[in-house]
C-alpha positions in Angstrom: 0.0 0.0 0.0 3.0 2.3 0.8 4.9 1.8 -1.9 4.2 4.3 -4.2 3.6 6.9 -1.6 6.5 9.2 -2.6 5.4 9.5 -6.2 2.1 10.0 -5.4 3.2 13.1 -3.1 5.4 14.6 -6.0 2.3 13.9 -9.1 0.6 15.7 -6.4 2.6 18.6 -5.2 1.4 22.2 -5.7 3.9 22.7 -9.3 2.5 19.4 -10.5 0.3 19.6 -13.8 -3.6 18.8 -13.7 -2.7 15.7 -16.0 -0.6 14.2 -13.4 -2.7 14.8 -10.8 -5.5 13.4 -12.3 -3.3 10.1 -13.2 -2.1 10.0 -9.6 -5.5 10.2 -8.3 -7.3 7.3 -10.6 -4.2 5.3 -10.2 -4.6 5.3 -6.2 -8.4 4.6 -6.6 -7.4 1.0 -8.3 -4.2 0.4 -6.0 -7.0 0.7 -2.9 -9.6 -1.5 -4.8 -6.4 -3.8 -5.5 -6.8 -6.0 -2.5 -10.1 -6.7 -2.6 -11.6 -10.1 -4.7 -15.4 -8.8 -7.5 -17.2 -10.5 -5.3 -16.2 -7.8 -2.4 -16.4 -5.1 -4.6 -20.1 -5.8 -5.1 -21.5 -5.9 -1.8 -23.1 -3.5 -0.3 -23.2 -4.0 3.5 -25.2 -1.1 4.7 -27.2 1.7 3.7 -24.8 4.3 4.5 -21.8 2.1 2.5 -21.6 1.7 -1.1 -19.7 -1.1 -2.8 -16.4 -0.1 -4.5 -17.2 -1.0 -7.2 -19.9 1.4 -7.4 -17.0 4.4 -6.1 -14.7 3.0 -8.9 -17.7 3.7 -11.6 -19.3 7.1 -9.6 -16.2 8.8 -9.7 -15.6 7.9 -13.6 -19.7 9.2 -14.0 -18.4 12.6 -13.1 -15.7 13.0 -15.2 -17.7 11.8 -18.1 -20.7 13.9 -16.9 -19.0 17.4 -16.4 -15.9 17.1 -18.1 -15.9 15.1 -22.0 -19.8 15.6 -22.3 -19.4 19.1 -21.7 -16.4 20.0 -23.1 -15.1 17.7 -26.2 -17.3 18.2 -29.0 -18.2 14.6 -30.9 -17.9 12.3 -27.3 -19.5 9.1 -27.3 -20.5 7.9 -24.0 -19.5 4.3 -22.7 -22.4 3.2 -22.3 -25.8 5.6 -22.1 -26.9 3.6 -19.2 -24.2 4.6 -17.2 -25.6 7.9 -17.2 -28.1 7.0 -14.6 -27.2 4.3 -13.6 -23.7 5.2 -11.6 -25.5 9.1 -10.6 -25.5 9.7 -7.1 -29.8 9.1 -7.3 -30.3 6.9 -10.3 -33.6 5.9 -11.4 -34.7 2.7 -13.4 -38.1 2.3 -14.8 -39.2 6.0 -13.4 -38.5 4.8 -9.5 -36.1 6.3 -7.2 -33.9 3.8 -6.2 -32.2 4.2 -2.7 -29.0 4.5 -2.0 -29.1 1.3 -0.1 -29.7 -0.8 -3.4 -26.8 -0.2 -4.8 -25.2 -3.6 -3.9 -28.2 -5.4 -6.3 -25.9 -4.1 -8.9 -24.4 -7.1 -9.9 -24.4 -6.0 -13.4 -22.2 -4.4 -14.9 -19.5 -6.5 -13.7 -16.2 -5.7 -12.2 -14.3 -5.9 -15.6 -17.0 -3.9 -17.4 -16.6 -1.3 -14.4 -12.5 -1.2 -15.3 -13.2 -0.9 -19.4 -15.3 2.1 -18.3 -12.5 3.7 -16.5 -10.1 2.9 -18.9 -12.3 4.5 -21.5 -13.0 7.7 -19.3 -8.9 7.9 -18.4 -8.0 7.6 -22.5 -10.6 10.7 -23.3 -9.7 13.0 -20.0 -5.7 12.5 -20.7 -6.3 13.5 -24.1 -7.7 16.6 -23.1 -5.8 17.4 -20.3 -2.6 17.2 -22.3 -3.7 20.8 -23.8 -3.7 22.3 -20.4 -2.3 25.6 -21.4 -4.7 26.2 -23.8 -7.7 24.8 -21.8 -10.7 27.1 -20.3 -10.2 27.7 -16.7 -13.6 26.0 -16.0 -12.7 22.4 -17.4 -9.7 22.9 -15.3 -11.6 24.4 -12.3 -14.4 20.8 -12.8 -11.6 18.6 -13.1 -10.2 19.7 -10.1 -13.4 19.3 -8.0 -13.4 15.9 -9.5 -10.2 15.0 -8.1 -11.3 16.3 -4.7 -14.4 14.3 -5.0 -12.8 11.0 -6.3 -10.4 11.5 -3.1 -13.5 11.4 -1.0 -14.9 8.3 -2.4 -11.0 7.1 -1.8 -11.8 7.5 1.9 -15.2 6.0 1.6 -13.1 2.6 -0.4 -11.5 2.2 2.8 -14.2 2.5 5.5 -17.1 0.8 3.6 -14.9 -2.3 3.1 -14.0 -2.2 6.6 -17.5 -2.2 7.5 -18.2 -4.7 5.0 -15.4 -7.2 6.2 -16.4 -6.9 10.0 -20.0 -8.5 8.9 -17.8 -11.9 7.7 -17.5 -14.1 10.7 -14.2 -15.1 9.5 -12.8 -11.6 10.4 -10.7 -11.3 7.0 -8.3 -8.5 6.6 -8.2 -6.3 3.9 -4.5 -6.2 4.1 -1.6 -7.7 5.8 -0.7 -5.7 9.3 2.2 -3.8 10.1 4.2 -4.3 13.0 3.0 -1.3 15.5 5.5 1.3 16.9 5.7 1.5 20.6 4.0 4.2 21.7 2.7 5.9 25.2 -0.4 8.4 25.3 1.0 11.8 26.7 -0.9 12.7 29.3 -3.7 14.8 28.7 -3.2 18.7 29.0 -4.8 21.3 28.1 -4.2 24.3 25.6 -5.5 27.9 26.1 -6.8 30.3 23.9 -7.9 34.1 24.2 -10.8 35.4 23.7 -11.3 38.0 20.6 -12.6 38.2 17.1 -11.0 35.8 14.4 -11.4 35.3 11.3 -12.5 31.6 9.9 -13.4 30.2 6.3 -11.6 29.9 3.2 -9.8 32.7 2.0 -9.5 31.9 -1.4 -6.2 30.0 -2.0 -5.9 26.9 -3.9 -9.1 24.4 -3.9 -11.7 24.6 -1.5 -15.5 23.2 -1.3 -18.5 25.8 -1.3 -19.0 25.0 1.9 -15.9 26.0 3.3 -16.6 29.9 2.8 -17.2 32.8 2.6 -14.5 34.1 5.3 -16.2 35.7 7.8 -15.5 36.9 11.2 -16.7 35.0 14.7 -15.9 36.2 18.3 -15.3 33.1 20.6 -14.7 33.4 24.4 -11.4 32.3 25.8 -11.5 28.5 25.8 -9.1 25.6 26.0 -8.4 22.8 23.6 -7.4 19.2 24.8 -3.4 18.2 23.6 -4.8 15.3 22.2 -7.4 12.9 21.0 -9.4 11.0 23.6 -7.5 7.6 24.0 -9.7 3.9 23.5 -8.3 3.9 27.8 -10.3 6.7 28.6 -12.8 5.1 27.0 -12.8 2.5 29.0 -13.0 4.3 32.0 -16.2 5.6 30.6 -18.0 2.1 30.2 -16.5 1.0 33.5 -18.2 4.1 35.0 -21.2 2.8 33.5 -21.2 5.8 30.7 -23.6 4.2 28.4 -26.2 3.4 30.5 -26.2 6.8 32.7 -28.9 8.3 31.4 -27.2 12.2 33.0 -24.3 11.9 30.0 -26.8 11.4 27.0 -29.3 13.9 25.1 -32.6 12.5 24.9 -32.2 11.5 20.9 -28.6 9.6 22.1 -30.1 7.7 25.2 -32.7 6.5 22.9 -30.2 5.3 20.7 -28.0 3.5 22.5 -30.8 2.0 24.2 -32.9 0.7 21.0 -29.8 -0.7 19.3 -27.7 -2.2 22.2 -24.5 -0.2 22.4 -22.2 -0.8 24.6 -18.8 0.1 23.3 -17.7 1.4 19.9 -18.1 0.3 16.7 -15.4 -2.9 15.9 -14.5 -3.3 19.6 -14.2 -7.5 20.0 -14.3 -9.7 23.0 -13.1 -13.0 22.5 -11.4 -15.4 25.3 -11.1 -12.5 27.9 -9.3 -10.2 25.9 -10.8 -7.0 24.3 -9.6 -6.8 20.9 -10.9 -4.0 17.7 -11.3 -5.3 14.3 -9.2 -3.0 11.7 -8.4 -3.2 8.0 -5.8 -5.7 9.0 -8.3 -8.2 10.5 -9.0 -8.4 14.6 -5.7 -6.7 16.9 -5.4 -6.2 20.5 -7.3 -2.8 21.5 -4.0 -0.4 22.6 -4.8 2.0 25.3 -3.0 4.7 24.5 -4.7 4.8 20.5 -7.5 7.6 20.3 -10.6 6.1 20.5 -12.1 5.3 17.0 -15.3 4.9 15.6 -17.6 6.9 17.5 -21.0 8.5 17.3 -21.5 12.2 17.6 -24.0 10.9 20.4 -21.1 9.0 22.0 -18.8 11.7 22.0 -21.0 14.5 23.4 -21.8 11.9 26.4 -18.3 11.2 26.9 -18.0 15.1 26.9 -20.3 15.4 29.7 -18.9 12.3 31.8 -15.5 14.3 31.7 -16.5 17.4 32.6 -15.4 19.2 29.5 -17.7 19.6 26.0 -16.7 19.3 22.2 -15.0 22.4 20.2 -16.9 24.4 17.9 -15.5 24.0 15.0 -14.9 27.9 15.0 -12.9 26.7 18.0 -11.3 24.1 16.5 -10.0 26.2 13.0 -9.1 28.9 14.9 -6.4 26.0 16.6 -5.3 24.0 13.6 -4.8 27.5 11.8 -1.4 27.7 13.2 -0.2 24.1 12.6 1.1 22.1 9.5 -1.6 19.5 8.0 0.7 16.5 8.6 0.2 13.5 10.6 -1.0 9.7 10.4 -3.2 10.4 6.9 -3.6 7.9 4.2 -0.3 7.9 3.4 1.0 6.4 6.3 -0.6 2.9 5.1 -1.4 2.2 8.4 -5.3 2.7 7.9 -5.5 2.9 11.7 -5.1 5.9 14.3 -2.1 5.5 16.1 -0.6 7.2 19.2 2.0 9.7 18.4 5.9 8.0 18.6 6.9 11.3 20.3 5.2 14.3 21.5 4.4 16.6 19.4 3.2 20.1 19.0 0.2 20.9 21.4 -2.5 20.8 20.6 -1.3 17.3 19.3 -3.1 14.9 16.1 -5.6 17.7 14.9 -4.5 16.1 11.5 -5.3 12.5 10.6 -6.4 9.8 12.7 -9.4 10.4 13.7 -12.3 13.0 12.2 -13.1 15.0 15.7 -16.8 15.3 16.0 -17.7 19.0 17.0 -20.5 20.7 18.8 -21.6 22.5 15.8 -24.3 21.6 13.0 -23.8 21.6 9.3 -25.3 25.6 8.0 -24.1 27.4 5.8 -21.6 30.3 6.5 -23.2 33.7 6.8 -23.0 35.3 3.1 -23.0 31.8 1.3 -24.5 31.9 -1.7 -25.9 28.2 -3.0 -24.1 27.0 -6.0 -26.6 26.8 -9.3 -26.0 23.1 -11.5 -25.7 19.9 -10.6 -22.3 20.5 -9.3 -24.0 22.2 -6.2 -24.9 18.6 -5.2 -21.0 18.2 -4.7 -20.9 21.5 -3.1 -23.4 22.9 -0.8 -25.1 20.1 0.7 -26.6 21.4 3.4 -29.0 19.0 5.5 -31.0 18.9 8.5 -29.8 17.3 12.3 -25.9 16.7 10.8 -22.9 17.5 12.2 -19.1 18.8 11.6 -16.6 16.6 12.2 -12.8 18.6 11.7 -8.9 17.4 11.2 -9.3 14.5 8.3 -8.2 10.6 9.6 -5.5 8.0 8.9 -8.0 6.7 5.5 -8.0 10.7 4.6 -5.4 11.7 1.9 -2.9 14.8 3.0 -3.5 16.7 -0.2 -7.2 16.4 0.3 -7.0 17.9 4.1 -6.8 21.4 4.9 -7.8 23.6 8.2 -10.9 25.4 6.7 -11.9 21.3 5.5 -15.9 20.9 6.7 -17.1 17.0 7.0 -20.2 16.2 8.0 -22.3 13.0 8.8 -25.7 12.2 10.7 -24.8 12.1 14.8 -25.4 8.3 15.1 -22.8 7.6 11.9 -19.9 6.0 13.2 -18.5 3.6 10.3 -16.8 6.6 9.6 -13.0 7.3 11.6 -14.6 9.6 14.2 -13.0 10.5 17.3 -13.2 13.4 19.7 -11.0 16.1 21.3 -12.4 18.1 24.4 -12.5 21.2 25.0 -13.6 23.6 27.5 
């Protein structure tokens, strides 16, 4: 998994040209698909999930869709099916299909699904190879689509975890690497004035919509924890009772973790005694000092609360990682895992990679945003009801994909996802 890492980094460095970033990208969609056998890259093992074979077609949809239909006069689509077919909300004989049917789609096969990228990849290289002289939009749509296919790089990795924790065999997705010896730093805390800042994307490089405008917020002095919490104080937590106190949960929370039986977080194993978690390299022993992984935004407020402390704002949180370099344990590590740091590091410590940190704020728009018009607003400005921010990028996030202003969002029971927490107070 690691060992094109360093020229992946240079095909996407900041001087590189849109045609090798665009290689890099597609290339490192296939090398994470690589380990996995058609008949996993079919199944679907959740609503929420979608089967990679289904990413490995989406993303080629969009280039197809807002790039060569739009711009290359004469282009022939693969197959007009397609068209609907791999859409975010394709419809078949005038119904709405779910997103949750997406597995039933055992046709078009894997190999069809490659000839379709292949296809797309011939017709996008042979337009991006007049870069100079293309219009800033097909380079501005092609760049989104790079962002987006990154996303759905992420979503390779954590729907086949989820899907290989359903086998009762356990399987890995790839063979483990021998952990580095680490100890949680003890927890500390990091203070910050009060005063008007300034959060939002100014403007430089690529951003989502939904990362601006820039705009100015006045927060009240607060403090930021030096690190993640680790999987031992979350065992404090459940040996405290934490998810059966009904003081730590909001009413929506305690309901669900009563109605679906949780008692620990998602992947967390028992078996002879010992408590083990189930990662991408099959079932290890659960390391205390790791941050906790796989969390609810429900879980994490209640932890909050059983600590004495609250989660960031993500104003709060920005304002923080501002002054730091996006580095850490991202997807280029190859771990796939969140890790403790080998050595301290720079407090407030992990704000990259990981784990996402769930925040205390919902998913609005900024004040001034302005909805984006098209279809590409879908890829943009998705604002929904009852979601929730989650900040930092994790260890299945790519580092050129990651940024401080970087807004992710998911429902407050999703935890299939990376999600940690940091507290703050």
């Amino acid at each position: 998994m690691r060992g094109d890492t360093a020229r992946y980094d240079s095909a996407m460095a900041p001087h590189a040209s849109l045609l090798e970033r665009y290689r890099a990208v597609r290339a490192r969609s296939e090398e994470l698909a690589a380990p996995l056998s058609a008949e996993d890259q079919a199944i679907q093992s959740m609503p929420d999930a979608s089967p990679t074979k289904w990413h490995l077609a989406h993303t080629s949809w969009f280039f197809e869709t807002f790039v060569l239909e739009a711009q290359v006069a004469g282009y022939r689509t693969f197959d007009p099916a397609y068209r609907v077919l791999f859409n975010s909300y394709y419809q078949s004989v005038g119904e709405q299909y779910a997103r949750a049917q997406r597995g039933l789609l055992s046709r078009p096969s894997q190999a069809d699904v490659r000839a379709y990228r292949e296809h797309v990849d011939r017709c996008m290289e042979g337009l991006l190879e007049k870069e100079p002289d293309l219009d800033a939009s097909v380079c501005d749509v092609t760049t989104l689509g790079l962002h987006h296919e990154q996303q759905h790089q992420e979503l390779i990795l954590t729907d086949a975890k989820h899907l290989l924790a359903q086998n009762p065999l356990l399987p890995a997705y790839r063979v483990a690497d021998a952990p580095a010896t680490a100890t949680s730093a003890p927890l500390s805390w990091v203070g910050y004035a009060e005063g008007l800042r300034q959060i939002g994307h100014a403007g430089e490089g690529f951003a989502f919509d939904n990362e601006g405008p820039v705009h100015r917020v006045f927060l009240a002095a607060f403090e930021l924890a030096s690190r993640p919490v680790s999987n031992a104080e979350w065992q404090s937590f459940i040996d405290a009772g934490g998810y059966r106190n009904p003081a730590w949960w909001t009413s929506d929370g305690l309901a669900w973790v009563q109605s679906r039986g949780i008692e620990a977080p998602l992947y967390w194993l028992r078996r002879d005694g010992a408590c083990l978690v189930q990662t991408l390299a099959g079932p290890e022993p659960l390391r205390p000092e790791d941050p906790v992984c796989h969390v609810s935004w429900y879980e994490a407020d209640a932890y909050a609360r059983y600590a004495g402390a609250r989660l960031p704002t993500e104003a709060e949180w920005e304002v923080a990682a501002r002054a730091l370099p996006v580095a850490g344990n991202l997807a280029e590590s190859g771990l796939f895992h969140p890790r403790a740091p080998r050595r301290a590091g720079i407090a407030p410590d992990q704000l990259f990679g990981d784990v996402w940190e769930w925040t205390a704020s919902p998913y609005t728009p900024y004040p001034g945003f302005r909805a984006p018009t098209g279809a590409l607003g879908e890829y943009n400005g998705k604002f929904m009801a009852n979601q929730m921010i989650l900040r930092g990028g994790s260890c299945a996030t790519p580092v050129s994909h990651i940024r401080p202003t970087y807004r992710n969002f998911f429902y407050p029971d999703a935890r299939w996802q990376f999600s940690g927490l940091r507290l703050a107070r």
